[in-house]
N, C-alpha and C positions, 0 to 999 in steps of 0.2 A: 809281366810281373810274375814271382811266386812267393809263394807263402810258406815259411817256415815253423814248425811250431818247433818249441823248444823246451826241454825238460828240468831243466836247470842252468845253474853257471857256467857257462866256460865255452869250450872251443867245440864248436858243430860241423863238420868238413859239409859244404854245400856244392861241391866238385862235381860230381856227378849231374845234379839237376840243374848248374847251370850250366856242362856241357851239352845236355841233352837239348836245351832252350838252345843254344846257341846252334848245334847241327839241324834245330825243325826250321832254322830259317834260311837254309840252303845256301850260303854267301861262303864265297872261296877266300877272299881276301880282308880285314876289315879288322877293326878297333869295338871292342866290346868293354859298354861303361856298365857297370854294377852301382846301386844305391842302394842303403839300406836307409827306408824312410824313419828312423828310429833316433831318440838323444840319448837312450841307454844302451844300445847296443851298436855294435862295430864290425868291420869288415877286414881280413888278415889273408896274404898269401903268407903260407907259413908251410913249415917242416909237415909231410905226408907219412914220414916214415915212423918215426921213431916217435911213438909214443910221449915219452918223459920229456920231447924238448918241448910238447903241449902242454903237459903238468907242471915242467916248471914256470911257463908264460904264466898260466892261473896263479901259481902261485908266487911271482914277481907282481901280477897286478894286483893281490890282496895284499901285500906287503908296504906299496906305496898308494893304496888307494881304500885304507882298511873299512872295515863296517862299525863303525863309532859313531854312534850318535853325538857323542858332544863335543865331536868334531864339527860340527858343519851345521849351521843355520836352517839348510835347506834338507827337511827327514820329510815329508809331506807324505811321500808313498811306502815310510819303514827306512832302518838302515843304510838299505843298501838303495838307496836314490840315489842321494849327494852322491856315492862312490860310481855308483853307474855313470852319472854323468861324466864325472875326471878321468874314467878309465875310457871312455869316448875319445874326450877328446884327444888323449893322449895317441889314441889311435886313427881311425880313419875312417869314412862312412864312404867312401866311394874309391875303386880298385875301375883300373883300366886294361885291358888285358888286350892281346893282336891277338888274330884269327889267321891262322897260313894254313891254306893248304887245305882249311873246311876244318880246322882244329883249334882251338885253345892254346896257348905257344907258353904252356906252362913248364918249368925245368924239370925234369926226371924227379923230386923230391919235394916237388911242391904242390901245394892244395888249397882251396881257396875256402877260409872260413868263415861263420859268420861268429862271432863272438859275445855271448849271451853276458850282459854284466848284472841282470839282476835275479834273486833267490828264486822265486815261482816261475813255472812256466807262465810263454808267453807265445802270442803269433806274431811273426814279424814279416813285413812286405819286404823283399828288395824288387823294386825298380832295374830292368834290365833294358840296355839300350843297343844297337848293333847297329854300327855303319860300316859300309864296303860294298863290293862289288860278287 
């Protein structure tokens, strides 16, 4: 497992330290599952390069997942609960990714994030699993 802390909303690239997890466990060939044990925050391979195509995600998810309270029945933790939750599901809590070669088999442009949907920092667990050979 590692622990993320997060500073605010939006897209955190965790590429780095989960390749790093995945090369301390020496396995040449293999299927690596990511969890993020969370119902407000989510998991994204997405664009590495280009900045704005991560500003515009943020700013597609605030657009159909606003911070309205009188939108939504369920405000228990502020705002932006109910919306953290629908930007969840909208997305994904768990990413599978091959390992060839003693590598990560991500494309040239791609980066694997964790996606903070609510206002405050927070710590988040992901769950890292690694099967192969």
């Amino acid at each position: 497992m590692i622990e993320v802390r997060t500073e605010r909303q939006g897209l955190l690239d965790v590429t780095p330290r989960v390749a790093r997890w995945a090369a301390e466990q020496r396995m040449a060939e293999g299927l690596l599952t990511i969890f993020c044990r969370h119902t407000s925050a989510s998991l994204l391979i997405q664009e590495n390069a280009a900045p704005d195509a991560r500003s515009d995600l943020e700013t597609y998810f605030a657009r159909i997942a606003p911070e309205d309270p009188a939108a939504y029945m369920h405000n228990d933790e502020g705002p932006d609960d109910m919306p953290a939750h629908l930007r969840t599901a909208l997305t994904q809590t768990q990413l599978s990714i091959p390992l060839i070669g003693g590598a990560l088999a991500l494309g040239t442009w791609q980066g694997i994030y964790l996606f903070e949907h609510r206002i405050r920092p927070h710590r988040r667990t992901l769950a890292l699993h690694l099967l192969g050979e």
